[in-house]
Each structure stands twice: as C-alpha cells, then as structure tokens.
C-alpha positions in Angstrom: 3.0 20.5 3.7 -0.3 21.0 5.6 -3.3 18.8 5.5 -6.6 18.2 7.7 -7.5 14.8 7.0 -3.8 13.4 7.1 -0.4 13.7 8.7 2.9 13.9 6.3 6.2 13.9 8.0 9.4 13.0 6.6 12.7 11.7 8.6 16.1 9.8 7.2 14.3 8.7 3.3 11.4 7.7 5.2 7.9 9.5 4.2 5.1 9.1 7.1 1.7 9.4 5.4 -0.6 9.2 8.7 -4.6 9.0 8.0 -5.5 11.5 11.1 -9.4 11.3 11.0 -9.7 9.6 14.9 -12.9 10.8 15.5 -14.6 8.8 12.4 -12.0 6.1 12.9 -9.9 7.2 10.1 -12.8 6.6 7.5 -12.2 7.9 4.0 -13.7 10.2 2.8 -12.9 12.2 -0.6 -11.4 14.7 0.8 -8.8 12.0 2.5 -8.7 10.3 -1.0 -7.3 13.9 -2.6 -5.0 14.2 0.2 -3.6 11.0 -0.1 -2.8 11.9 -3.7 -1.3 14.8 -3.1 0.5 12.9 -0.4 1.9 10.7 -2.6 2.7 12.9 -5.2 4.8 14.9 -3.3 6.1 11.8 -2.2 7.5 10.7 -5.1 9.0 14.0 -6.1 11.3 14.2 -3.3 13.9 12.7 -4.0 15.3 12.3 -0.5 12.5 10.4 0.2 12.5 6.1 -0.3 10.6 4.6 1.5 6.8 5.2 2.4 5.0 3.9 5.5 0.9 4.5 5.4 -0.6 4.2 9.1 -3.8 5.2 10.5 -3.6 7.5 13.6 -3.6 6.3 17.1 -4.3 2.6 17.9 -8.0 1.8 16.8 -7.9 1.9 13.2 -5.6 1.9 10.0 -8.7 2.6 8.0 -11.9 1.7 9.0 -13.9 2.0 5.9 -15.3 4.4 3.6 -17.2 7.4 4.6 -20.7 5.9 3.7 -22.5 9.4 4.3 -21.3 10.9 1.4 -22.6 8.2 -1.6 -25.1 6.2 0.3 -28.0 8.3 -2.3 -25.5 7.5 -5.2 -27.4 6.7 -8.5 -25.7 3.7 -10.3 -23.7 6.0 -12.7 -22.3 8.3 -9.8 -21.4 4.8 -8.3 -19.6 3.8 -10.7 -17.7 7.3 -11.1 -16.8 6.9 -7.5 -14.8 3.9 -7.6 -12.9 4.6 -11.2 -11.7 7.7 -9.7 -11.1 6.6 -6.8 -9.0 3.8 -8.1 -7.1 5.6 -10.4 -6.4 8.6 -7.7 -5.6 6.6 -4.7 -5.7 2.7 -4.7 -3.7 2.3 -8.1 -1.8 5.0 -7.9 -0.4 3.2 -5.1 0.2 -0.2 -6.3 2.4 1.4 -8.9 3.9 4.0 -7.1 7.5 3.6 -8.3 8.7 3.7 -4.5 8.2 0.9 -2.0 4.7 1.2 0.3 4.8 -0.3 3.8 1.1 0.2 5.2 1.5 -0.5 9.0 -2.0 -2.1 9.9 -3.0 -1.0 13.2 -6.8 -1.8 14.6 -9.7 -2.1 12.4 -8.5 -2.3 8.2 -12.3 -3.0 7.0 -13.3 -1.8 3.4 -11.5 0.4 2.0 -9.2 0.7 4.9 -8.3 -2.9 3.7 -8.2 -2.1 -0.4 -5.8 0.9 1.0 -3.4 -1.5 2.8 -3.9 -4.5 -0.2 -2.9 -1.5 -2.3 0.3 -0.9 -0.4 3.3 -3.3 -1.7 3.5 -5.1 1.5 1.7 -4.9 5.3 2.6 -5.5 8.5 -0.1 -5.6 11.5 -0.6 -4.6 15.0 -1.6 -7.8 17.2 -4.9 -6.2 17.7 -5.3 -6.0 13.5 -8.9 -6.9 12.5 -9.5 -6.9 8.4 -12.3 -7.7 6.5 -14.4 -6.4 3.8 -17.9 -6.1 4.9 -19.7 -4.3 1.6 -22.1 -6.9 0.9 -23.8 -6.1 3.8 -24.3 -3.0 2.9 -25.6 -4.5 -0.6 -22.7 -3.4 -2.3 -19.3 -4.6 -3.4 -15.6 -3.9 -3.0 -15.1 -1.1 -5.6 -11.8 0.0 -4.8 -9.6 -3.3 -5.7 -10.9 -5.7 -3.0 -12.3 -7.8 -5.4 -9.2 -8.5 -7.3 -6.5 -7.7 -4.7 -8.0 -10.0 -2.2 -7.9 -13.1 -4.1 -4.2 -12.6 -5.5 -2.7 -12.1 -2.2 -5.2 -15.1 -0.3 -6.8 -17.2 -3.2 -9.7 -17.2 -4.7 -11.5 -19.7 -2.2 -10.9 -17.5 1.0 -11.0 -14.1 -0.7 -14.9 -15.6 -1.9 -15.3 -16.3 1.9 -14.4 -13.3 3.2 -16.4 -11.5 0.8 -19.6 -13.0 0.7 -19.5 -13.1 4.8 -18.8 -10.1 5.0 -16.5 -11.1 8.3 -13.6 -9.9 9.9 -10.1 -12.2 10.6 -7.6 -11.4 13.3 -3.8 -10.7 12.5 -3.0 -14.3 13.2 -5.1 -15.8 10.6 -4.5 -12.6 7.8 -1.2 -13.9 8.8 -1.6 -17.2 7.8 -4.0 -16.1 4.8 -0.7 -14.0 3.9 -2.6 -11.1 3.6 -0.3 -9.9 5.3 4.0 -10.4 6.0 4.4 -9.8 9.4 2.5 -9.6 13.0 4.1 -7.0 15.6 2.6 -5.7 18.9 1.3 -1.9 18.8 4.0 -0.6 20.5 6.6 -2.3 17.5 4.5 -1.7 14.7 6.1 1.2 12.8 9.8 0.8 14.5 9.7 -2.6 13.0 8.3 -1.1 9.8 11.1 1.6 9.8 13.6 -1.6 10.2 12.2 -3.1 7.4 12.5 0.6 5.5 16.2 0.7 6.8 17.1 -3.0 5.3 15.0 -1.6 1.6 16.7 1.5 1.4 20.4 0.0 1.5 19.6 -1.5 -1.9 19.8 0.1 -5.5 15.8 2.0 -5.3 16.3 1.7 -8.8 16.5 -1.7 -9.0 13.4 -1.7 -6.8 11.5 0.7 -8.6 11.8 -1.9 -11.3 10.7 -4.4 -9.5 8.1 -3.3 -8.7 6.8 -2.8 -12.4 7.7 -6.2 -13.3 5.8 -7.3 -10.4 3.4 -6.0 -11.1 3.0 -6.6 -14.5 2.0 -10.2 -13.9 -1.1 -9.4 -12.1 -2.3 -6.7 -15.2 -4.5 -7.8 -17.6 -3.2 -8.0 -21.1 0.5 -8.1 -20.0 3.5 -10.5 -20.3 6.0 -10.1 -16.9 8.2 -11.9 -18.0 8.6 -9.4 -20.9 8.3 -6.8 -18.4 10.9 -8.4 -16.5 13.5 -8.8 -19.4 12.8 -4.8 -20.5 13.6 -3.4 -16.9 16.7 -6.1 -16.3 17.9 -4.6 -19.5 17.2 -1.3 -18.9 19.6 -1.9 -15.0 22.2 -2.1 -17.4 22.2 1.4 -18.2 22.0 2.8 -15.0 24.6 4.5 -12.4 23.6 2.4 -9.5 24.6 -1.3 -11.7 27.9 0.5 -11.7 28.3 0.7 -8.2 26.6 -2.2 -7.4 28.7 -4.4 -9.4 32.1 -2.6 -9.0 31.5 -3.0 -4.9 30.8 -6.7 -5.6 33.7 -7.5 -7.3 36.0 -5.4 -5.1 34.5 -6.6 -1.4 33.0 -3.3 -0.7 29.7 -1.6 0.7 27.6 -0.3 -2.1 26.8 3.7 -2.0 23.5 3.9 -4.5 23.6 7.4 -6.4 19.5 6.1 -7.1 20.4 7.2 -11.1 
C-alpha cells in the first residue's frame, strides 16, 4: 500500500501507521486525514494484523498541528464542515477502531497532533514529548475532540487550563496529568510500544475488541456501559476464543486465540 503523506508497514500483528510529512513537522493536512483512513481501514481488514502503533516520523514531532494554510479563509459553515468530517473520518474512527491504538508520542503533539494521540486508546511518550493545545490563540478551538477528550483523560480543571493558555506540558507532567501511560527515551519509544503490543496480543483480541466498546460506551452521550458491558460479556460467551480461554485455564495450559 503506497502513500505520500504517511508510512504503513506491517510486521508480526503489528500495523506501523507512520505520519511522514518531516518537512511541515508532520502537520495534518486533508490529504493526511484521508490517508489515515484509509490507513486504518486497511488496518482493520487484515486480519493478521492486532495491534496498531501511530508515530510521527523522525524525532521532532508526532503531530504538530493542523495544516492552518488550508482553512485559515474558512467561513463559519466550511468550519464547521471541517471538524465533523474530520471527526468522523479520522479522530472517531479511531477511538472506536475495534483493534487496540498505541500512538507513540515523539516531539511536539500540539493540536491536532494531540486530539490524534487522545484519540488513540492509550500513549506513550518520548522524554522530549511536548503536548498542548494552542487553538485559542489562534481564536479558535479544539474541533477535533480536544475539548472533550482532554478533560476525560486530565479533568476538567487542567484540561480548562491547558486550553485557555494555550501552553505546552512536558512528558513528565502529561505524565502525571495521565494524559499519558508511560514515559520512554526516543531511542525506547516504539520497542517499548511493540512490548506493550507483544503483552496485548497474547490475549483473546476479541475480548479486547469488546472492551473497547464498553469502554467506551461510558464516555458517549446517551449511553449506559454498564449495559454495554453486560451485552458484550454475554455476547464472549458465544465465541471460539472463551472456548480456549477457559478450557486452557482449567487444564494449566497456554491459551492459542483463534480471534473468532
């Protein structure tokens, strides 16, 4: 699969989706937004693939915004367009991509470099991480998720901080914020995101996939989790992989997951 905006690679149930735009910092433009979609897509039709890791190219940025030459004459209307589609093509599409999403945070996540990696299911950072969301200054807001993503994974008091200062924190404190799970240096980054792949893949994906609804059920408007929750336990019942899992249990042995 070829792209110009982005790097797709695939090795052992692990799909690289690389943002490879070095020269404008990995910005994202629409053209990276419909590339990342397709991305994805293909991503989840593979069934030899399990695991995702998103990463920026090179050690600068992840993402380090959006491409503000292509809406800054936007009327209000075209505005608006811009950040339903690009929710629904991109930043939703993977929070409930039915396969786990490590984004590997290396360098600057600002904008929607940082809705992108909020999007993911879970990040790890670089040492040299610096995340922020900087729109206001720009007299506009986060229109891709930050403004809801931010506060459920920090609160609301420090996700109104960083917003209205339009500031940047350092992987220690996102860190500490829990923005984020883990802190690596550069040169660890994605090995210790393809341990953490390695540990997620020996389990039912599945299972996981389930999860990940019921998970994220509780942060959807209009939605009961817990009923979420009780729908895809039931629904485990009925699949290949609570065979094996519970027939290894009970005799002493390593699990093999058909993922059916």
């Amino acid at each position: 699969m070829s792209f110009e905006n982005i790097k797709f690679e695939e090795n052992d149930g692990i799909a690289y989706i690389t943002i490879d735009r070095p020269t404008k910092l990995n910005a994202l433009n629409k053209a990276t937004i419909q590339e990342l979609h397709e991305a994805f897509e293909a991503a989840q039709e593979d069934g030899d693939i399990k695991v995702i890791i998103l990463t920026g190219i090179g050690e600068k940025a992840f993402v380090a915004g959006a491409d503000i030459s292509e809406f800054s004459d936007f009327s209000k209307e075209e505005g608006k367009q811009l950040a339903a589609q690009g929710q629904e093509k991109l930043f939703d599409f993977v929070a409930n991509f039915p396969k786990p999403v490590i984004a590997a945070v290396n360098g600057f996540a600002l904008g929607g470099g940082l809705e992108l990696a909020m999007a993911a299911h879970f990040r790890i950072a670089s040492d040299n991480a610096k995340m922020g969301l900087p729109e206001v200054s720009l007299g506009v807001i986060p229109g891709y998720g930050g403004t809801q993503r931010l506060p459920q994974l920090v609160g609301k008091g420090r996700a109104m901080e960083m917003i209205m200062t339009a500031g940047m924190i350092d992987a220690r404190q996102a860190l500490e914020y829990n923005l984020v799970n883990h802190v690596t240096t550069q040169e660890e980054l994605i090995p210790f995101a393809e341990k953490t792949a390695g540990k997620i893949m020996k389990n039912s994906m599945v299972a996981i996939s389930g999860a990940i609804k019921a998970i994220n059920a509780n942060f959807e408007a209009g939605r009961n989790g817990f009923e979420v929750e009780i729908e895809e336990f039931g629904r485990s019942f009925g699949t290949e992989d609570f065979k094996e899992g519970t027939s290894a249990f009970l005799h002493k042995r390593k699990a093999n997951f058909p993922g059916k």
